[in-house]
N, C-alpha and C positions, 0 to 999 in steps of 0.2 A: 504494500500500500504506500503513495506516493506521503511522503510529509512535510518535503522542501518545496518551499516556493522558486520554481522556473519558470520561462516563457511557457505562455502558453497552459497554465494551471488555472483553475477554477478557485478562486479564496475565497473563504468564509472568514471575516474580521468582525468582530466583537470589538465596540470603541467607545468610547464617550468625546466631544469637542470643548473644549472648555473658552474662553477669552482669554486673555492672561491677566485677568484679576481675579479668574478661578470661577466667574459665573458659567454655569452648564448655558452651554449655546443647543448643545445635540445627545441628547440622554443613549441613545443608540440602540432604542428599544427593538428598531430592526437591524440584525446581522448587517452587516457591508456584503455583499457577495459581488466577485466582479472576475472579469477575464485578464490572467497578467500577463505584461508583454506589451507593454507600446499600444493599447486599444482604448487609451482615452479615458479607460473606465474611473480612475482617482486620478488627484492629485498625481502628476509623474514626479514630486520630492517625495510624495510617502510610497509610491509605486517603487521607486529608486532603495528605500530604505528596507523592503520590503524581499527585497531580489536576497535568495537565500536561505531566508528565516525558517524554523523549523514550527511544526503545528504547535500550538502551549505556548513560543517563545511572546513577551510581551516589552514593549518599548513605548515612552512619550517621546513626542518630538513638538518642535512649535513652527509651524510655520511661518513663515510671514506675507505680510498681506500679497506679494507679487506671485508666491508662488502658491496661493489660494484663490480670492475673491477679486484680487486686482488691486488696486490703490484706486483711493476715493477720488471720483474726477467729476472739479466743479462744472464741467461744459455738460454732465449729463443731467444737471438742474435744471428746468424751464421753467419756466412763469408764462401759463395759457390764459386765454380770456373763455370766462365759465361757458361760455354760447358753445364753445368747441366741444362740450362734454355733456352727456345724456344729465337731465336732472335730479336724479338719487346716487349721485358718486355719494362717497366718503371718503374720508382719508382712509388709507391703508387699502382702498382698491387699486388691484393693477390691473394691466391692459399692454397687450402688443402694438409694439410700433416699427415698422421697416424700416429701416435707414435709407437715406437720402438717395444712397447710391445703388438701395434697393438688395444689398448685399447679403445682411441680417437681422432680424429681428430681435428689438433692444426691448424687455419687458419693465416699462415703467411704473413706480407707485405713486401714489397721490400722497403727499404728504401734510398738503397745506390747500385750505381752500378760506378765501378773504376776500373779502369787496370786491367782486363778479372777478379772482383772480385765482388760478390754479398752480400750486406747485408741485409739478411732477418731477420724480427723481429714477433715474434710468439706471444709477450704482446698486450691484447686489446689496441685499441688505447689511451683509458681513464684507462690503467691499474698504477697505484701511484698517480690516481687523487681523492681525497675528491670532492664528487657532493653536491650539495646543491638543495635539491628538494623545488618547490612552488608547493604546492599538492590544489587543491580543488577538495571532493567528488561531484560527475555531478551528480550520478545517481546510485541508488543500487535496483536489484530486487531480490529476488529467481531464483535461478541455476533450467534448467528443469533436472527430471532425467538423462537426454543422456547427456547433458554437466556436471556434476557428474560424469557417468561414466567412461567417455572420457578423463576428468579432466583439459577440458577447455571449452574455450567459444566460442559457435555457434554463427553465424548470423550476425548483422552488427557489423565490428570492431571487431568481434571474429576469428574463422577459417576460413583458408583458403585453398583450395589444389593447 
């Protein structure tokens, strides 16, 4: 039975997220499960830390904001005029927005709403935040061919449609 994390393994991680004032960001109620090897699936600092480790073995690491949610960036605050927005927002709704160049879709939240003025904020919620991961490996198998080619993970805690 496999119990090293390589390319191309299936992991089951057990984690908590913390802030680095120690407030729980992510209780970890559900396992992490992901495809290792270059498929996007975490962070590639904790994927990087990752390569090797045996099932049981447990590590914190912190990351910092570039290599998690991004650095906070004032260009993705706007200030709308309320006419541009259905009239039962709230703060703390979000909503997809394309980009200019039609490229991506940046999901913004409402933050602020004021004399017919909207401010929406398009930075992850945790974007200028250092995370502090508590990682323990649960479980590592062999990836079947179709989750390879797919370049994620099937079945429980994997895909879903």
């Amino acid at each position: 039975m496999q119990t090293e994390i390589v390319k191309n393994s299936v992991v089951t991680l057990n984690y908590t997220v913390r802030d680095p004032d120690g407030n729980l960001i992510d209780d970890g109620a559900h396992p992490l499960v992901y495809l290792h090897g270059g498929y996007d699936g975490i962070f590639p600092v904790l994927e990087e830390l990752l390569q090797g480790k045996q099932v049981g073995e447990r590590f914190e690491v912190k990351l910092q904001p570039e290599d998690a949610f991004g650095d906070y960036d004032e260009e993705l605050v706007l200030i709308e005029d309320a006419k541009l927005f259905p009239e039962n927002i709230e703060v703390g709704m979000s909503f997809e927005r394309v980009t200019d160049d039609g490229d991506e879709e940046i999901i913004y939240r409402i933050t602020d709403i004021a004399d017919g003025k909207v401010v929406v904020d398009g930075n992850h919620p945790l974007a200028g935040t250092a995370l502090v991961f508590d990682v323990t490996v649960a479980e590592v198998r062999a990836a079947s061919a179709e989750e390879i080619t797919h370049g994620h993970v099937h079945g429980a805690g994997g895909h879903h449609h």
